[in-house]
N, C-alpha and C positions, 0 to 999 in steps of 0.2 A: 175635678176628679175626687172619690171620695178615699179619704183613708184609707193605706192596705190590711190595718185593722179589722178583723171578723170580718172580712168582705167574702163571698162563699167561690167566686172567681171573679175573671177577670174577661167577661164577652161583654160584648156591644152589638147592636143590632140597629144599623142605618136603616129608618124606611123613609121611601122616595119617592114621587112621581115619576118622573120622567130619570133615566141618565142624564147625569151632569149633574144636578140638581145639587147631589150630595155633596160632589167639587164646589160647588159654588158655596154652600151653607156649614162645611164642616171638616175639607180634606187638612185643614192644619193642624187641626184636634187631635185627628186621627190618626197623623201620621206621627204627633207626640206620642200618644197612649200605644199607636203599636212598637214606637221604641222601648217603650218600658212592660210589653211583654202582653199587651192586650192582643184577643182575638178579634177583629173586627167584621161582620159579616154586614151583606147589604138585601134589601130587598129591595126591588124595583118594581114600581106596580102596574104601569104602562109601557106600551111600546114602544113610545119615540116615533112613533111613524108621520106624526103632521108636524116635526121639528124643522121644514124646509122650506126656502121661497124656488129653490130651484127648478124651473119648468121640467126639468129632462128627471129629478127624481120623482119616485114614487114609492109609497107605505111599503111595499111589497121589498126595494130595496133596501129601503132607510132601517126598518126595524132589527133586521139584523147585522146592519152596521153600525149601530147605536149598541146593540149588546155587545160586542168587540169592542168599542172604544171603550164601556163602563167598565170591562174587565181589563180594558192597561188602562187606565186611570186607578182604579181600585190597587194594582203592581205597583204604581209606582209610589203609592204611601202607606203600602205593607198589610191592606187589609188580605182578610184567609180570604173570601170565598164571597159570591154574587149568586142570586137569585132571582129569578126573571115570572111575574103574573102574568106579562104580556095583556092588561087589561087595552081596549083601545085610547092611546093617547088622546087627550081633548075631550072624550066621552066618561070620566071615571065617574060613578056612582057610588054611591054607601049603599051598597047592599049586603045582605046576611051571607051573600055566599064570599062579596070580596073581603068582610070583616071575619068571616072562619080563615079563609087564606091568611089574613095576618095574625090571626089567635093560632093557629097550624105553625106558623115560621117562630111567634113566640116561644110557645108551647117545646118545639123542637131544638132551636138553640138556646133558650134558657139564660136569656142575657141580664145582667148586672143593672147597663144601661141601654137605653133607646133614646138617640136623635132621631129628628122627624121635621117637617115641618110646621111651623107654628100656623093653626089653622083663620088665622085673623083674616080680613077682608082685604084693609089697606096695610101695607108694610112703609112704617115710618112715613106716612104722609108723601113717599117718591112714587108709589102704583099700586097699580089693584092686583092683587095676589092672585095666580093663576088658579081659574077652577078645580082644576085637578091636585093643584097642591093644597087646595081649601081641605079638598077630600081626601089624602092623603093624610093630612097631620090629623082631620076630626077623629077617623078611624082609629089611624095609629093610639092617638090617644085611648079612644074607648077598649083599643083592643090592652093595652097593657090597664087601664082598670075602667069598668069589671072584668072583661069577657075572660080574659086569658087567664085570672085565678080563681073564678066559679066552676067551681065541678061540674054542676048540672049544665054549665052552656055550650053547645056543640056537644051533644054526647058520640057521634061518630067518631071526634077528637080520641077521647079514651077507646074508641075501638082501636083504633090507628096505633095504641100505647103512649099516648101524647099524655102528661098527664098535668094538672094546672100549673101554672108557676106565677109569681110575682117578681117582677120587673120594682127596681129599689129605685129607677131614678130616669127625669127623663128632662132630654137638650134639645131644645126647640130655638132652629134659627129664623132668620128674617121675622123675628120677633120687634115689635116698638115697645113693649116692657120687658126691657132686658136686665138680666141681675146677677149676673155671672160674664166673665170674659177669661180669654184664653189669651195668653200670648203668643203669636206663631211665628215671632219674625226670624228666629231658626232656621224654620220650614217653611217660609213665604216662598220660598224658588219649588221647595216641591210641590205644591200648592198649586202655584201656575203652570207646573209643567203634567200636571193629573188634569187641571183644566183641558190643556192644550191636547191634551189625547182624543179629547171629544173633536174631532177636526169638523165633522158634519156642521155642527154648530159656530166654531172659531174662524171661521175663514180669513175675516178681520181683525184677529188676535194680535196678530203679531204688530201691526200695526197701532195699534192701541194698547201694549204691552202695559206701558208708563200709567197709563189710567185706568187699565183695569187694578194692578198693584195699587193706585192709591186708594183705591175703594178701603183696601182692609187698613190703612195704615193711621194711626193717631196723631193727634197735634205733638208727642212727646218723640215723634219717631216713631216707635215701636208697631207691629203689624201685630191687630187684634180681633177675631172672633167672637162673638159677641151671641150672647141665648140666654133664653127664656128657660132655667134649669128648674125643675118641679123633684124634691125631695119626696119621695111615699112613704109616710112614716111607720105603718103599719103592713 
């Protein structure tokens, strides 16, 4: 986090694939920075709708029970406010019209920082990074530079009153070059319990409580967060 120093406020702007996603790459962060008075906002770019092996669900169910759980998840580590593209989960593309959506969400919250996810292929050599978070983080990134602080791009933006902004800093998780860590073992219980809201998905949580918690925790003890943070210097 950077210095309160000349910092012009204090937002952040989660962008995500799928619900949960954020939980998984960022809720300990978040739920520090919103005790010390940050606004945390999220976008989601997909629906959630093929997150099930359940025979008896279906997309028509699932997608707006995924947006209920994002939003007590997002309650219980203090973020303000969720935003829903509703793009089709498993289908996300980089197109112009879903990189204005996220130059439009920049553009309008006017965030400090942006988490996202890191658009790599393989994460840390354990899997292959899901399509839609590929597309997700690529976006993300192009949208906070260039798109989101050239004038000319998206001029409907400026009809909208949107007007360009630059984004100072940006936290890319499930990153394998990572160069910043966060300590959350504070907030390691809030953490899993913003997980746990996503219920669609955790069914087997509880039962594997003890090993999802070690996932984040280091050989000193302590539970750590770990990103790929890009300073813009200009």
């Amino acid at each position: 986090m950077p210095d309160d120093g000349g910092r012009p406020n204090k937002r952040a702007l989660v962008i995500s694939a799928h619900p949960d996603d954020s939980e998984f790459g960022a809720a300990g962060t978040i739920a520090l920075w919103a005790r010390q008075g940050w606004e945390v906002y999220y976008l989601i770019c997909t629906d959630g709708s093929k997150g099930s092996d359940d025979p008896e669900m279906t997309p028509e169910k699932l997608a707006p029970l995924r947006r209920e759980e994002q939003r007590a998840a997002v309650q219980v580590v203090g973020g303000k406010e969720v935003f829903f593209l509703e793009y089709v989960d498993g289908e996300l593309e980089y197109t112009p019209e879903y990189a204005r959506d996220v130059v439009r969400a920049i553009r309008t919250i006017r965030p400090y920082t942006v988490f996202s996810h890191d658009p790599n292929q393989i994460v840390r050599n354990m899997f292959v990074n899901h399509r839609d978070h590929r597309t997700a983080g690529t976006v993300a990134l192009d949208a906070v530079y260039p798109l989101a602080r050239n004038r000319p791009t998206f001029p409907e933006l400026l009809n909208e009153g949107l007007e360009p902004h630059s984004t100072k800093e940006v936290y890319l998780w499930s990153a394998s070059d990572t160069n910043f860590s966060v300590d959350i073992t504070d907030v390691i219980d809030l953490k899993l319990e913003a997980l746990s809201k996503h219920a669609s998905q955790m069914a087997e949580m509880a039962a594997r409580l003890d090993q999802i918690r070690a996932f984040w925790k280091n050989e000193d003890g302590r539970y750590m967060e770990n990103f790929r943070r890009i300073v813009i210097p200009f």
